[in-house]
C-alpha positions, 0 to 999 in steps of 0.5 A: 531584143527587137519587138515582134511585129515592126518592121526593121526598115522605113517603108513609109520613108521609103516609098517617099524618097522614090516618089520624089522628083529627081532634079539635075545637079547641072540644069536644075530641071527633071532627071531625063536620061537615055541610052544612047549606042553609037555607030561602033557599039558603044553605049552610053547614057546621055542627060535629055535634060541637058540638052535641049 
């Protein structure tokens, strides 16, 4: 049986993995992303970081 009082999951490691910075797979630099509509109405989501 699981002990009274702990928890089922990490919310230490948790609330590390979120506060860490995210870097791109392509520029290496910050994840920068927005979302973007084109003229016809279709949106997508386009890397700022990237671009620049």
């Amino acid at each position: 049986m699981a002990e009274k009082g702990k928890s089922k999951t990490d919310v230490s490691a948790r609330a590390d993995s979120k506060n860490r910075q995210q870097v791109c797979s392509f520029c290496g630099n910050k994840v920068e992303v927005v979302l973007a509509v084109s003229p016809s109405g279709k949106k997508r989501i386009k890397r700022m970081c990237c671009e620049g």
